[in-house]
BAFIDREN-370448 format. One record per residue (C-alpha): residue in three letters; x, y, z. Coordinates in steps of 0.02 Angstrom, whole numbers, padded with zeros to 5 digits, always signed. Each point is the difference from the previous one (the first is absolute). Example, Ala and Ser with C-alpha at 12.3 -4.5 7.8 and 13.67 -1.06 7.14 Angstrom:
! residues 2
ALA+00615-00225+00390
SER+00069+00172-00033
***
This chain:
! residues 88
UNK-00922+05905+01500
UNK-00094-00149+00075
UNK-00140-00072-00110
UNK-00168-00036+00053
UNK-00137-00141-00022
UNK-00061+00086-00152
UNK+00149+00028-00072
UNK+00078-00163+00000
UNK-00196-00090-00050
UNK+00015+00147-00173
UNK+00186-00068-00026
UNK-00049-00187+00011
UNK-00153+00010-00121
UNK+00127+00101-00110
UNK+00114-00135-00007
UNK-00114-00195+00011
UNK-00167+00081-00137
UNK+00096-00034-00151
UNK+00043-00172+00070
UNK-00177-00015+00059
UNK-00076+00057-00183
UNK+00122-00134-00091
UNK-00073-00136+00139
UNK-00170+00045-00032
UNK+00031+00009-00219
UNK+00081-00184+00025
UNK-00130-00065+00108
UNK-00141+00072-00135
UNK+00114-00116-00134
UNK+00005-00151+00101
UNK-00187-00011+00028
UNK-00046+00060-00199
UNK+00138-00150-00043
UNK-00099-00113+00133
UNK-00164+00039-00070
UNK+00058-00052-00163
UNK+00086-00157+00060
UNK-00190-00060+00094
UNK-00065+00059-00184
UNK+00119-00118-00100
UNK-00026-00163+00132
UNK-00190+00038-00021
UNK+00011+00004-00209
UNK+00102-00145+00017
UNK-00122-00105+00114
UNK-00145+00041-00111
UNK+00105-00053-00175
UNK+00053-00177+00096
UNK-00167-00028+00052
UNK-00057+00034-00196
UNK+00128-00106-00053
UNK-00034-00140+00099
UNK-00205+00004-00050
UNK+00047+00025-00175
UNK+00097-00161+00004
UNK-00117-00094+00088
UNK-00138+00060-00143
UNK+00113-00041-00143
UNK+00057-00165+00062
UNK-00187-00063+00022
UNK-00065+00084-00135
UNK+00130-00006-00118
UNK+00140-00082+00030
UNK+00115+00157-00017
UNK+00060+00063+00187
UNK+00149+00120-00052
UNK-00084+00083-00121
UNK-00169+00026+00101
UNK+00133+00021+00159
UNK+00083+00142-00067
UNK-00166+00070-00073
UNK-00075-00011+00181
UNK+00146+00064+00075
UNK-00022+00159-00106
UNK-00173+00045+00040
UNK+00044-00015+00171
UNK+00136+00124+00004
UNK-00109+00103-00110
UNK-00160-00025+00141
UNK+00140+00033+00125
UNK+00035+00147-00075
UNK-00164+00065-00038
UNK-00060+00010+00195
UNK+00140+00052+00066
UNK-00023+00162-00117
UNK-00178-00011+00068
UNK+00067-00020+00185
UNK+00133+00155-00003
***
């Protein structure tokens, strides 16, 4: 028996759509795990730009840059945070 277009197209989908559906549930990871990654460098931007203005404010005003650093840096993780929740 000699098999026609048809056939052979059925046989093919048959055989490459559970390949295809694994492609397509590993390419939905990757860009969830990319959108995360652009999350994290964004929350990570805004807490080094906090630190850096709270140690600027607490070495002219009080003489204390770590602790007003790492107080900064907080509330600009936490700012980060807060719109990118508003963003998504």
């Amino acid at each position: 028996m000699i098999m026609d277009r048809n056939q052979a197209d059925a046989i093919a989908r048959a055989i490459l759509e559970p390949d295809l559906e694994a492609q397509e549930q590993l390419r939905r990871k990757r860009a969830v795990e990319a959108h995360a990654a652009v999350e994290q460098r964004r929350r990570a931007w805004f807490g080094l730009g906090g630190f850096a203005v709270g140690a600027v404010v607490g070495y002219v005003g009080f003489g204390q840059v770590s602790t007003f650093g790492l107080a900064g840096g907080g509330v600009g993780v936490l700012l980060g945070w807060v719109t990118g929740r508003g963003a998504a």
